[in-house]
PQR file with spaces between the fields and no chain letter, atoms N, CA, C, O and H, PARSE charges and radii, in Angstrom:
ATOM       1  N    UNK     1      59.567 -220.679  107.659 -0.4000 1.5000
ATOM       2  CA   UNK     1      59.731 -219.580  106.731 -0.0000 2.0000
ATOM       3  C    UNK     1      61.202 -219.303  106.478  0.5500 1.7000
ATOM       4  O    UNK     1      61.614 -219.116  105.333 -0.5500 1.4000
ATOM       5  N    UNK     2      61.977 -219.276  107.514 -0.4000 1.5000
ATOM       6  CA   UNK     2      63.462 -219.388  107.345 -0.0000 2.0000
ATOM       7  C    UNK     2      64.125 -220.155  106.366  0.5500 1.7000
ATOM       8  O    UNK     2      65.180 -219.863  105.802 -0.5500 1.4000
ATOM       9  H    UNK     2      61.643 -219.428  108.444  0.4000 1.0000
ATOM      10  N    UNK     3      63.167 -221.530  106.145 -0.4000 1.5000
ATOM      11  CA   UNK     3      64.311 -222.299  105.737 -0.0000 2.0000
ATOM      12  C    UNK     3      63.668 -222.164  103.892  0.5500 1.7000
ATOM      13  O    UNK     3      63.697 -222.997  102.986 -0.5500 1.4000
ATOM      14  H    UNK     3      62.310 -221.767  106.603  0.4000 1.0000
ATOM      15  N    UNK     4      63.290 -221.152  103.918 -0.4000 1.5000
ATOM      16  CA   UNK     4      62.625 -220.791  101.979 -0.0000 2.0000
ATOM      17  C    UNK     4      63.727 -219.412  102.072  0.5500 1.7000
ATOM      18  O    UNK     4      64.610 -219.448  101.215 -0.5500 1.4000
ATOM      19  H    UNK     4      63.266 -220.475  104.654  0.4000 1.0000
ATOM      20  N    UNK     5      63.747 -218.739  102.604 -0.4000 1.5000
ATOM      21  CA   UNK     5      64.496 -217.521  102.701 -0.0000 2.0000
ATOM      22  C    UNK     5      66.159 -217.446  102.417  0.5500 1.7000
ATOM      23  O    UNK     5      66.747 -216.923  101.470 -0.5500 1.4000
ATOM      24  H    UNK     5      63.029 -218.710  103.300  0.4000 1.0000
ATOM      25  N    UNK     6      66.599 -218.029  103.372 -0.4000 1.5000
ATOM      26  CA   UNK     6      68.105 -218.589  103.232 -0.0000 2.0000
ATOM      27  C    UNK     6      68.645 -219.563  101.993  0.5500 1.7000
ATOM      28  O    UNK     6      69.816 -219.658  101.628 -0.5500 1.4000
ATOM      29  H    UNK     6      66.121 -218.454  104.141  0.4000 1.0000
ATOM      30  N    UNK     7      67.397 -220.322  101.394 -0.4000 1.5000
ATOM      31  CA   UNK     7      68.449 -220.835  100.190 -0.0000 2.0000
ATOM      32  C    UNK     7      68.060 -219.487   99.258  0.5500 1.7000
ATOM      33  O    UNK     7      68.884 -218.950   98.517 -0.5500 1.4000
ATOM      34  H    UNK     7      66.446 -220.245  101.690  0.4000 1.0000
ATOM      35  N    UNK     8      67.080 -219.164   99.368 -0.4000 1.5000
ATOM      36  CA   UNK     8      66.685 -217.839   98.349 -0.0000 2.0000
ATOM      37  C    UNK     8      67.908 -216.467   97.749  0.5500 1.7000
ATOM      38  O    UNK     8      68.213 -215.867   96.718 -0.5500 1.4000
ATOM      39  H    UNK     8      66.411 -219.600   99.970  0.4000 1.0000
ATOM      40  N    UNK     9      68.321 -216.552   99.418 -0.4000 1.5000
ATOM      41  CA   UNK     9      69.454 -215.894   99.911 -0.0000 2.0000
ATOM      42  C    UNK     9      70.100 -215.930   98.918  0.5500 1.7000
ATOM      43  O    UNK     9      70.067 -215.150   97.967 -0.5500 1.4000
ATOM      44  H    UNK     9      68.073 -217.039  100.256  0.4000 1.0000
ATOM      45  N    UNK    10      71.175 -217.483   99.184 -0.4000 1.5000
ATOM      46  CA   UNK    10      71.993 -217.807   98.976 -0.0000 2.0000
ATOM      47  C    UNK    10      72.108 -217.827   97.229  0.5500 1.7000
ATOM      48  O    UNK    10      73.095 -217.492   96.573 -0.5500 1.4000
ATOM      49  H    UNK    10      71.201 -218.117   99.957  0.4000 1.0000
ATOM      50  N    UNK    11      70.851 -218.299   96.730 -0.4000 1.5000
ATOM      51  CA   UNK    11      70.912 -218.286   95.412 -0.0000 2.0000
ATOM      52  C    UNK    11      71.185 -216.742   94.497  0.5500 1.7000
ATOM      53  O    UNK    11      71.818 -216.601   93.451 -0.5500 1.4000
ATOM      54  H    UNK    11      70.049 -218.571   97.262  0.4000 1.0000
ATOM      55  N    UNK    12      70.641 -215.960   95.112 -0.4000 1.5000
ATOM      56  CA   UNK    12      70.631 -214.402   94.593 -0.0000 2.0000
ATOM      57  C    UNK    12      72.021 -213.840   95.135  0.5500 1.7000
ATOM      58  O    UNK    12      72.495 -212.913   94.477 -0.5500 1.4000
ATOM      59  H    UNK    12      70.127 -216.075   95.962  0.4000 1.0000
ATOM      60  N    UNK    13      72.669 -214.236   96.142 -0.4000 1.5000
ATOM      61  CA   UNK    13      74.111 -214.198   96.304 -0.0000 2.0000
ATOM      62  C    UNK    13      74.987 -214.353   94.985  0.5500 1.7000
ATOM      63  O    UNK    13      75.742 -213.523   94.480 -0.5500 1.4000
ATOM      64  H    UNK    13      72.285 -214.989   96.676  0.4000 1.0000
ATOM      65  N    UNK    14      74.667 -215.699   94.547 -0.4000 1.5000
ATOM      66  CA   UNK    14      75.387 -216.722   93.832 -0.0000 2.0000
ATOM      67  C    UNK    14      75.291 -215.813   92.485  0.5500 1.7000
ATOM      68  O    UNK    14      76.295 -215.264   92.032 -0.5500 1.4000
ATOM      69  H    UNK    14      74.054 -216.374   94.957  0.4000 1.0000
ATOM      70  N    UNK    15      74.056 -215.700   91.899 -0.4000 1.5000
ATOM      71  CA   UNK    15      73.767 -214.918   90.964 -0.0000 2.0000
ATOM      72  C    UNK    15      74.264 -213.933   91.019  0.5500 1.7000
ATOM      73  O    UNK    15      74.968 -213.817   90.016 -0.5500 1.4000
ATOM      74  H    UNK    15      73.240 -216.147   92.267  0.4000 1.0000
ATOM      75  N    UNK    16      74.352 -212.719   91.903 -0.4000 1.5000
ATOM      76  CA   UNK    16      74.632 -211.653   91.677 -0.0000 2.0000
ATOM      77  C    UNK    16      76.263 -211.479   91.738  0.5500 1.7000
ATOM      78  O    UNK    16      76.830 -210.455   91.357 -0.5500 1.4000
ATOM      79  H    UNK    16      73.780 -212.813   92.717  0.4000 1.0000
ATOM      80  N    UNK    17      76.963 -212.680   92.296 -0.4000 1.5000
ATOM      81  CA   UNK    17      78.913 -212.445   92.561 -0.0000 2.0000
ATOM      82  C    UNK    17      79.042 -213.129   91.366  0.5500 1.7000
ATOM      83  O    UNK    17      80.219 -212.955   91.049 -0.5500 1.4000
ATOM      84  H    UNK    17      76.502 -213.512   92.605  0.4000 1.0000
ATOM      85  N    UNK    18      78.369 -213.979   90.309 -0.4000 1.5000
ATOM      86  CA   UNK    18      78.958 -214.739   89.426 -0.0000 2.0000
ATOM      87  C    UNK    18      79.736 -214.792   88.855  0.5500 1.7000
ATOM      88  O    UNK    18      80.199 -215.875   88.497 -0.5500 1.4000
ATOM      89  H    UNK    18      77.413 -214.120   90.566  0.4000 1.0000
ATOM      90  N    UNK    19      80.359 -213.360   88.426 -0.4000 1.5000
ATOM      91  CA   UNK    19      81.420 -213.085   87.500 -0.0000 2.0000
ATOM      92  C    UNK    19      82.657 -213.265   88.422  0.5500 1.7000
ATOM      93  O    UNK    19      83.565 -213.986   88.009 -0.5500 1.4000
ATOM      94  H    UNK    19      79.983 -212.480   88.718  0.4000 1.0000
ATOM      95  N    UNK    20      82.778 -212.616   89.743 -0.4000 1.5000
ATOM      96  CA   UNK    20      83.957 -213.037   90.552 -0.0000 2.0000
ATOM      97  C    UNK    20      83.965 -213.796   90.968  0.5500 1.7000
ATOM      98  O    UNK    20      84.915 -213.876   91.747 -0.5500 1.4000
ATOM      99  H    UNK    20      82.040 -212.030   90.078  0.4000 1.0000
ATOM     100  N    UNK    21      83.170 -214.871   90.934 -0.4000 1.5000
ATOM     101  CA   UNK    21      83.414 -216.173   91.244 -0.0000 2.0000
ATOM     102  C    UNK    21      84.086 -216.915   90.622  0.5500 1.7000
ATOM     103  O    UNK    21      85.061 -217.625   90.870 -0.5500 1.4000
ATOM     104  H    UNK    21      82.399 -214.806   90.301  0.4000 1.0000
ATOM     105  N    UNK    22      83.196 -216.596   89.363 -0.4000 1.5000
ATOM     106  CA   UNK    22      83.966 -217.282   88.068 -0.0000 2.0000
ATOM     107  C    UNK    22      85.402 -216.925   87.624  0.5500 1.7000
ATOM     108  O    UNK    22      85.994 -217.664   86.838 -0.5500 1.4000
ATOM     109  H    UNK    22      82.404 -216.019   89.162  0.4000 1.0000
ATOM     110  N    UNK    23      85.988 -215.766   88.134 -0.4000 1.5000
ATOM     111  CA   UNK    23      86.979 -214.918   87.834 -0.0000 2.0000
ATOM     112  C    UNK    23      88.016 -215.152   88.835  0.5500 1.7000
ATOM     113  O    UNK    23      89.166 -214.715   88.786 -0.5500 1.4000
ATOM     114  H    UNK    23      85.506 -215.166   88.773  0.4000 1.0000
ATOM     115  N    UNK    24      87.217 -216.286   90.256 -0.4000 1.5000
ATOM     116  CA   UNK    24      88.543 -216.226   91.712 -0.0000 2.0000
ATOM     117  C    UNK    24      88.728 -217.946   91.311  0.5500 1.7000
ATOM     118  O    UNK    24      89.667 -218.705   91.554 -0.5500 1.4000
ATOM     119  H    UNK    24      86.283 -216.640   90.296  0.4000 1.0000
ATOM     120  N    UNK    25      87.650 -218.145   90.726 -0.4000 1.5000
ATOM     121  CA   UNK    25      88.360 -219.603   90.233 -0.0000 2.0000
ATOM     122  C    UNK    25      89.028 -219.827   88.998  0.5500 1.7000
ATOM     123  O    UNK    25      89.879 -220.716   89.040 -0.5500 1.4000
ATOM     124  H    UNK    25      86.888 -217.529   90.529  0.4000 1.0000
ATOM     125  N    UNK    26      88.868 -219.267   87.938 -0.4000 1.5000
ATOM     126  CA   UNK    26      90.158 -219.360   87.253 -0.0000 2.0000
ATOM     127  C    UNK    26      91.394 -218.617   87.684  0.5500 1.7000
ATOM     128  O    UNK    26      92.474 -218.778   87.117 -0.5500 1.4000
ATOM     129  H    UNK    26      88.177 -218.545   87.904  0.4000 1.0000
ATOM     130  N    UNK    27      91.204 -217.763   88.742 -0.4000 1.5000
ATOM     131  CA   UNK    27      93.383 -217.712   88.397 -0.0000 2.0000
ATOM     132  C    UNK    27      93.557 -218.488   89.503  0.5500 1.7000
ATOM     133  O    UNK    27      94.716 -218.742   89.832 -0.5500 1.4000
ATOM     134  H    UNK    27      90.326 -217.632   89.202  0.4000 1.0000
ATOM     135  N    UNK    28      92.035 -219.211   90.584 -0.4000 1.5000
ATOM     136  CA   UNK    28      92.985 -220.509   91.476 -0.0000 2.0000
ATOM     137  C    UNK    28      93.656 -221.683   90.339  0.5500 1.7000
ATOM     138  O    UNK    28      94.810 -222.039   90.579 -0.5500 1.4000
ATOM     139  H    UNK    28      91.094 -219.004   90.316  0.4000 1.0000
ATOM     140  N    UNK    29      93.168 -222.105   89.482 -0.4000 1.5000
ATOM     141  CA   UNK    29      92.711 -223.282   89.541 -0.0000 2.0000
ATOM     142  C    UNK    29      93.050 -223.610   87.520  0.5500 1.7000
ATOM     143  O    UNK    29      93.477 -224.529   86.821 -0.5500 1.4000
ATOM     144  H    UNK    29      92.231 -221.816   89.287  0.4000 1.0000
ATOM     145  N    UNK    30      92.506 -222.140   87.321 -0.4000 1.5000
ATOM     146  CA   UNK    30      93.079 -222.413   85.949 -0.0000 2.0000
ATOM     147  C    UNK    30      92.173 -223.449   85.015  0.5500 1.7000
ATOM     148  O    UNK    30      92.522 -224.408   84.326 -0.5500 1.4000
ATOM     149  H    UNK    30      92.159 -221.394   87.889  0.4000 1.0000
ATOM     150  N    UNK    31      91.017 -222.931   85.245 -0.4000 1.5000
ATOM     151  CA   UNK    31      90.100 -223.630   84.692 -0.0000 2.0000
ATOM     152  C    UNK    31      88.674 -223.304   84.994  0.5500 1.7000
ATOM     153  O    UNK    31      88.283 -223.473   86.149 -0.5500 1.4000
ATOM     154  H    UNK    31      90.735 -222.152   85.805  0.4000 1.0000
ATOM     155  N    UNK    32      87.794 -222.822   84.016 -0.4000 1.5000
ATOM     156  CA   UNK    32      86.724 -222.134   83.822 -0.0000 2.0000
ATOM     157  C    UNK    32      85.391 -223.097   84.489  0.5500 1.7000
ATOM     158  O    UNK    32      85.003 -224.244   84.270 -0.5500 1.4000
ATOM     159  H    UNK    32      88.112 -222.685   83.078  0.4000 1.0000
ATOM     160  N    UNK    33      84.935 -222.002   85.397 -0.4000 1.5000
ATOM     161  CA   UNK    33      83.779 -222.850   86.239 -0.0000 2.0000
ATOM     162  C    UNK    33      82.313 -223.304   85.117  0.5500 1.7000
ATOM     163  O    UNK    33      81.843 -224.424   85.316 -0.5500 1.4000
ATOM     164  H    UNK    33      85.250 -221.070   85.575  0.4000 1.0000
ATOM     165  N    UNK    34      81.842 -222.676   84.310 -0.4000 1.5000
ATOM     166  CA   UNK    34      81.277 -222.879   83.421 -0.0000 2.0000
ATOM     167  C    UNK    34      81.313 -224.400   83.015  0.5500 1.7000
ATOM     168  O    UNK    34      80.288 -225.078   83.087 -0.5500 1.4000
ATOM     169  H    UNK    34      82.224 -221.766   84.149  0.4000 1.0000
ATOM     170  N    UNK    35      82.404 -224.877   82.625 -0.4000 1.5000
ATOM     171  CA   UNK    35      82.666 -225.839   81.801 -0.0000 2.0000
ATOM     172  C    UNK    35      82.279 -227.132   83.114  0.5500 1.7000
ATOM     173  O    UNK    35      82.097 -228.167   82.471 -0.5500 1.4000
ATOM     174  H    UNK    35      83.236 -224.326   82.566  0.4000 1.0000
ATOM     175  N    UNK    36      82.163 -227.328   84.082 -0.4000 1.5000
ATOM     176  CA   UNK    36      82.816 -228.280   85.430 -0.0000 2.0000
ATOM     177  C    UNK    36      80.941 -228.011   85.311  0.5500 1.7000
ATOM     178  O    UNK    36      80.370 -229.089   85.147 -0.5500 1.4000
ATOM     179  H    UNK    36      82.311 -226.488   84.604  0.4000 1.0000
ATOM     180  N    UNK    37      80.223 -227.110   85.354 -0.4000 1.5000
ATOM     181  CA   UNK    37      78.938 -226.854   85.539 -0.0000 2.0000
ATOM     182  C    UNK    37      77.659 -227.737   84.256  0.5500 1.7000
ATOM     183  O    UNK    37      76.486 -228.109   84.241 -0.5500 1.4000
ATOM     184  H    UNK    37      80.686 -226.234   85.487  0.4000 1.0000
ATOM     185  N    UNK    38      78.854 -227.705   83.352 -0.4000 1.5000
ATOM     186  CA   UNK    38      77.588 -228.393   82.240 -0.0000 2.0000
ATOM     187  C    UNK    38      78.479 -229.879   82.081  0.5500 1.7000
ATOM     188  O    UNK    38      78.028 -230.789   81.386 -0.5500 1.4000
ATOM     189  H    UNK    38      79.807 -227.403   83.364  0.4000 1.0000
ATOM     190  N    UNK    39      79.711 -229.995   82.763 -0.4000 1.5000
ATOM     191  CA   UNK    39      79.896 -231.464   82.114 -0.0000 2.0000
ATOM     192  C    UNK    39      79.206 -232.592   83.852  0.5500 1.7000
ATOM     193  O    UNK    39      79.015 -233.806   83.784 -0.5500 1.4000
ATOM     194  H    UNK    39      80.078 -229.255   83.327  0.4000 1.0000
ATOM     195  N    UNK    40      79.037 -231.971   84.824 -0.4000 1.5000
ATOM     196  CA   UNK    40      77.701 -231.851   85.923 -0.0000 2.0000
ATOM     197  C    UNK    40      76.808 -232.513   85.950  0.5500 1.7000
ATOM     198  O    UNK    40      76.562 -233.586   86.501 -0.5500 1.4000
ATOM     199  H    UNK    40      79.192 -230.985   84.879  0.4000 1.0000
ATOM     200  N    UNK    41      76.048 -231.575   85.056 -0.4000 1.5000
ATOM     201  CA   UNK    41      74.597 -231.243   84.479 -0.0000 2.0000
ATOM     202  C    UNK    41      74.574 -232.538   83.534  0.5500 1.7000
ATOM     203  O    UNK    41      74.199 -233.634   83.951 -0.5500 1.4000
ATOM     204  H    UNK    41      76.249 -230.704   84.608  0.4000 1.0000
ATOM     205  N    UNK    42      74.951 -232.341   82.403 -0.4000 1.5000
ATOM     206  CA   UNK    42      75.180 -233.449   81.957 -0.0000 2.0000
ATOM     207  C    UNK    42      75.412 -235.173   82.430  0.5500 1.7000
ATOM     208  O    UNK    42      75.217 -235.959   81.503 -0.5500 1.4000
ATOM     209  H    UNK    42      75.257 -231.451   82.064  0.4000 1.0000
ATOM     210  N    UNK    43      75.711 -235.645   83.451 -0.4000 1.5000
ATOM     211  CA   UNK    43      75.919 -236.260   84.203 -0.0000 2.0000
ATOM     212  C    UNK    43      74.868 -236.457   84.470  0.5500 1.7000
ATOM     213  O    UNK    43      74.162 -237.323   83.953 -0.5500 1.4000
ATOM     214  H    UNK    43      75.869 -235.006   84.204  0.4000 1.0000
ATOM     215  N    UNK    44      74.599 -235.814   85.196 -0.4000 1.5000
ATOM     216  CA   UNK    44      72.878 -235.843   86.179 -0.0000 2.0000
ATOM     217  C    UNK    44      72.112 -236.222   85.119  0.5500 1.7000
ATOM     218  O    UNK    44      71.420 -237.238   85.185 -0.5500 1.4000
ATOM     219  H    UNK    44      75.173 -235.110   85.616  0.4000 1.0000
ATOM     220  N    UNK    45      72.149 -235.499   84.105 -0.4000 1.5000
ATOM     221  CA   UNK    45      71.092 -235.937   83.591 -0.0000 2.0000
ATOM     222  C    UNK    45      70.824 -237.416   82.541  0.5500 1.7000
ATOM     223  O    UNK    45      69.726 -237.776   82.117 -0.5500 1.4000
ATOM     224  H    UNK    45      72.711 -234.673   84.051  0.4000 1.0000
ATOM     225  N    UNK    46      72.081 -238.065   82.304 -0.4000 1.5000
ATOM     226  CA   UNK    46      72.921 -239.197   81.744 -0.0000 2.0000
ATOM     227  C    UNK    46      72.501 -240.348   82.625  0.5500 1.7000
ATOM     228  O    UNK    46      72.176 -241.444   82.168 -0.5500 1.4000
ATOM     229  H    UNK    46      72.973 -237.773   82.649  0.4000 1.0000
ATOM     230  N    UNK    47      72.528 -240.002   84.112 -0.4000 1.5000
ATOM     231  CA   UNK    47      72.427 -240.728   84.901 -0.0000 2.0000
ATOM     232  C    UNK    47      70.462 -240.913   85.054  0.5500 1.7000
ATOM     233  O    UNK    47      69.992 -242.044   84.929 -0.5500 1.4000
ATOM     234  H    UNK    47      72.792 -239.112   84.483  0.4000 1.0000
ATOM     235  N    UNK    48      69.856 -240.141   85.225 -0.4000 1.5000
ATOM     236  CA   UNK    48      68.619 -239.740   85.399 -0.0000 2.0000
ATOM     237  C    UNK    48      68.009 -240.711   84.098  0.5500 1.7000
ATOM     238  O    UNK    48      67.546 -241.793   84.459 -0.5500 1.4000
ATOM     239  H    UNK    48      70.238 -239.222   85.326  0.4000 1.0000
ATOM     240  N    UNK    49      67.978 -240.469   82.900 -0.4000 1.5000
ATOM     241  CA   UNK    49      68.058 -241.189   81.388 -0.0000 2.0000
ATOM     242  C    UNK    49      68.167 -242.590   81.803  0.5500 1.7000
ATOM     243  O    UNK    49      67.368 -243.363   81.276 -0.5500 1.4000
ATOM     244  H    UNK    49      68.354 -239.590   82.606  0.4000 1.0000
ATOM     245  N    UNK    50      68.922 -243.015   82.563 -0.4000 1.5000
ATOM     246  CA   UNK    50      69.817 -244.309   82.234 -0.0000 2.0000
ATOM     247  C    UNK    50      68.642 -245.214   83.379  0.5500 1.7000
ATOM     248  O    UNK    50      68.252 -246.368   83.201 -0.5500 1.4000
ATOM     249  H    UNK    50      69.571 -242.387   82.991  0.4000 1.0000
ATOM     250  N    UNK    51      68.231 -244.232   84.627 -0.4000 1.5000
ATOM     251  CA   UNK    51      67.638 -244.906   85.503 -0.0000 2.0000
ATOM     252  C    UNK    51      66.216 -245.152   84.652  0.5500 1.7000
ATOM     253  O    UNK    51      65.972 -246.303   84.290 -0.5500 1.4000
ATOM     254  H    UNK    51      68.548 -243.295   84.772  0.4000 1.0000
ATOM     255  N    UNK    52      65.438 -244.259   84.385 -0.4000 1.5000
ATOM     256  CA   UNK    52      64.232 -244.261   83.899 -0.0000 2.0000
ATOM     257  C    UNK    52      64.213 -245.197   82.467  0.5500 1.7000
ATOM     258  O    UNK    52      63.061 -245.412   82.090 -0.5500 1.4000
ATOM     259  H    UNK    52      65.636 -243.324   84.678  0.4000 1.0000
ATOM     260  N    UNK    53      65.067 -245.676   81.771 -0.4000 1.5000
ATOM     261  CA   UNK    53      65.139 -246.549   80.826 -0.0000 2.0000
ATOM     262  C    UNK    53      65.226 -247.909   81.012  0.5500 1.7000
ATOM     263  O    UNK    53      64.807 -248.706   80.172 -0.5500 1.4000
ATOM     264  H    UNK    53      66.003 -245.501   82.078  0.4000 1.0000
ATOM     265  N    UNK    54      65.987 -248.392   82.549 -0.4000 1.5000
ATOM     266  CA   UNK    54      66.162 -249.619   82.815 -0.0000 2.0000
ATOM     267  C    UNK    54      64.868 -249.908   84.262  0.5500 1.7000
ATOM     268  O    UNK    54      64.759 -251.019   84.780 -0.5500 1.4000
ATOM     269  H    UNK    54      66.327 -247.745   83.231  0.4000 1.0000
């Protein structure tokens, strides 16, 4: 039961700090977490496409 709880956790964490997250990584880093998240996603799913076609 623990181990459904803790990513649950963690996800509603994630969700709920999003904006300062997003806000402690651009003035590290200087570059918007958003963008690193869909070019990702994209990936994964490029890759995923590429397997199921060959």
């Amino acid at each position: 039961m623990l181990k459904f709880i803790i990513p649950a956790l963690i996800v509603f964490l994630i969700v709920l700090f999003w904006e300062k997250i997003n806000e402690y990584i651009e003035t590290q880093f200087n570059i918007k977490i958003n963008y690193i998240i869909l070019i990702v996603f994209l990936i994964v799913l490029g890759i995923i496409f590429a397997l199921l076609y060959f």
